[in-house]
N, C-alpha and C positions, 0 to 999 in steps of 0.2 A: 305705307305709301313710299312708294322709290322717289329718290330724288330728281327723277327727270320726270315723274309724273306729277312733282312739286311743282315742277317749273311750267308744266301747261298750265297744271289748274291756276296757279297766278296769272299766266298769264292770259287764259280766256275771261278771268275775270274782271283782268285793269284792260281790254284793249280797247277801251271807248266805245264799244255799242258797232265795232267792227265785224265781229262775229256773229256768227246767227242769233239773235236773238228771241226768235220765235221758233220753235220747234216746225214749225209748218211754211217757215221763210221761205223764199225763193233763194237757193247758194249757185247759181248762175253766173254770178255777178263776179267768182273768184274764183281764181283756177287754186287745186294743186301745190304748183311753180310756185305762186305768188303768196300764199297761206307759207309754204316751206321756206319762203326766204324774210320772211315777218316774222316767224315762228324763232330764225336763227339769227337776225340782228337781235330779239328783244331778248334771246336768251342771253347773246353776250354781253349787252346794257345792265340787263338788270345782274347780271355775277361782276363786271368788275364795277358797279354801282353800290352794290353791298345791299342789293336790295332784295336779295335770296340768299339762302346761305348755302359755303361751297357742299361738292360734293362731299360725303363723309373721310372719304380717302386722302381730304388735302384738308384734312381740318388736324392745326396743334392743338390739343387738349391739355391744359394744365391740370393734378387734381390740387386736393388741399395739403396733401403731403408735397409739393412740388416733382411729383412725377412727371415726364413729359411725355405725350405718345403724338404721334404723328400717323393719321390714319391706325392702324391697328398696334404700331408696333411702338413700341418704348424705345425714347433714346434716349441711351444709356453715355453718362459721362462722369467726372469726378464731380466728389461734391464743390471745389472754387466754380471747375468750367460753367455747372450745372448756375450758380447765382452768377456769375458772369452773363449766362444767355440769356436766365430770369430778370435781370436788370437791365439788357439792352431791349426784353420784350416791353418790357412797362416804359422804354424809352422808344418810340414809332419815330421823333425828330433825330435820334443820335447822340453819340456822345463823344465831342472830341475827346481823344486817348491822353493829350494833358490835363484835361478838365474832369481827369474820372475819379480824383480825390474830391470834388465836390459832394460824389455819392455816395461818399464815407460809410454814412450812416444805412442806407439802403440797402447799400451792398451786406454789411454788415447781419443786417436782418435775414437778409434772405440766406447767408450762407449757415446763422446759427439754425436757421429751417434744414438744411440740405447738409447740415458736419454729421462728421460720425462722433463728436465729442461735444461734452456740452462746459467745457471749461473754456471760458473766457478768455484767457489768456494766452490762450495755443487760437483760441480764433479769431483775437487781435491783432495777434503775428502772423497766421495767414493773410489776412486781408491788406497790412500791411506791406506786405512783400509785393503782394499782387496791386498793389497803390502807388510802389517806389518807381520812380518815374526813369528811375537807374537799372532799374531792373527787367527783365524779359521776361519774366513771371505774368503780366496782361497778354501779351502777345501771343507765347503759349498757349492759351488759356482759350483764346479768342481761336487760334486754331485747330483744338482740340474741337470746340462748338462746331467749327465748317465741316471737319473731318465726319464729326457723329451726322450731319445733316447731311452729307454727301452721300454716305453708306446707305441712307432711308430713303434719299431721291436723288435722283443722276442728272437732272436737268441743270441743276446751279440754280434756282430759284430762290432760294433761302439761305445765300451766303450771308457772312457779316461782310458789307460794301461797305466802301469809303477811300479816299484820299489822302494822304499825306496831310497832315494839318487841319481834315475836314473834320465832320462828324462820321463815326463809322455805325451803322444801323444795322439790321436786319429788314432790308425792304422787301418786304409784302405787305400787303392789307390785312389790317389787326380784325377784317372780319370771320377770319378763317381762325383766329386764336378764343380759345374755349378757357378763359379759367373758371374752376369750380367752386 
């Protein structure tokens, strides 16, 4: 079933008893015109509601290996960039850019997921670098993540946003995010 055949059958089923309900009804009552423009408010309700899920083409898929694919294609990044985007996905509120040694530990995790080494100690130095508050190793890292989201979609939809001093996010709606 396609996903826009998803979205009728939901929603002939929630529309209150608006729709025909008897196969042998009188549909008189409704033009067209006015089914068409019901039909495309309640589609956009219920998609930025999160009460369908998007099409398959704008869904990020995490798997368990921390692969990311977006609609069909893989983006491809270093392994820091890669736990840099996996740690601002599991943060939907942000993380001000002084306050990212708080996620020490998290970070830490996800990157011993996504290193190509499993020695401790080169990936305590990693993460440290990328924690130094001295250092341009974050920022990098954070533009490496836009660069590979720009390549897979042109809109800007799924920049990392934020402000000098604010939190810096990845704003979309985390109903569109698949982890496996």
């Amino acid at each position: 079933m396609t996903y826009y055949s998803q979205l009728l059958l939901y929603y002939f089923l929630h529309s209150a008893g608006t729709i025909l309900e008897e196969p042998e009804q009188e549909y008189s009552g409704l033009s067209e015109e006015t089914e068409a423009t019901e039909l495309s408010g309640f589609v956009k309700e219920a998609s930025a509601g999160g009460l369908v899920p998007p099409p398959p083409h704008e869904v990020i898929r995490i798997t368990r290996g921390y692969r990311i694919y977006y609609g069909g294609n893989e983006l491809k990044l270093r392994p820091m960039s890669k736990a840099v985007m996996l740690l601002f996905l599991r943060h939907p509120e942000g993380i001000a850019l002084k306050d990212i040694g708080d996620h020490r530990e998290e970070l830490t995790r996800l990157y011993s997921g996504v290193a190509r080494t499993d020695n401790p100690v080169r990936i305590e130095k990693s993460i440290g670098r990328v924690l130094d508050i001295f250092s341009n190793e974050l920022n990098v890292n954070l533009s490496r993540v836009n660069a590979a989201l720009s390549a897979l979609e042109n809109e800007g939809r799924y920049h990392m946003k934020g402000r000098a001093g604010e939190p810096r996010a990845l704003k979309f709606s985390r109903v569109i995010v698949i982890w496996e």
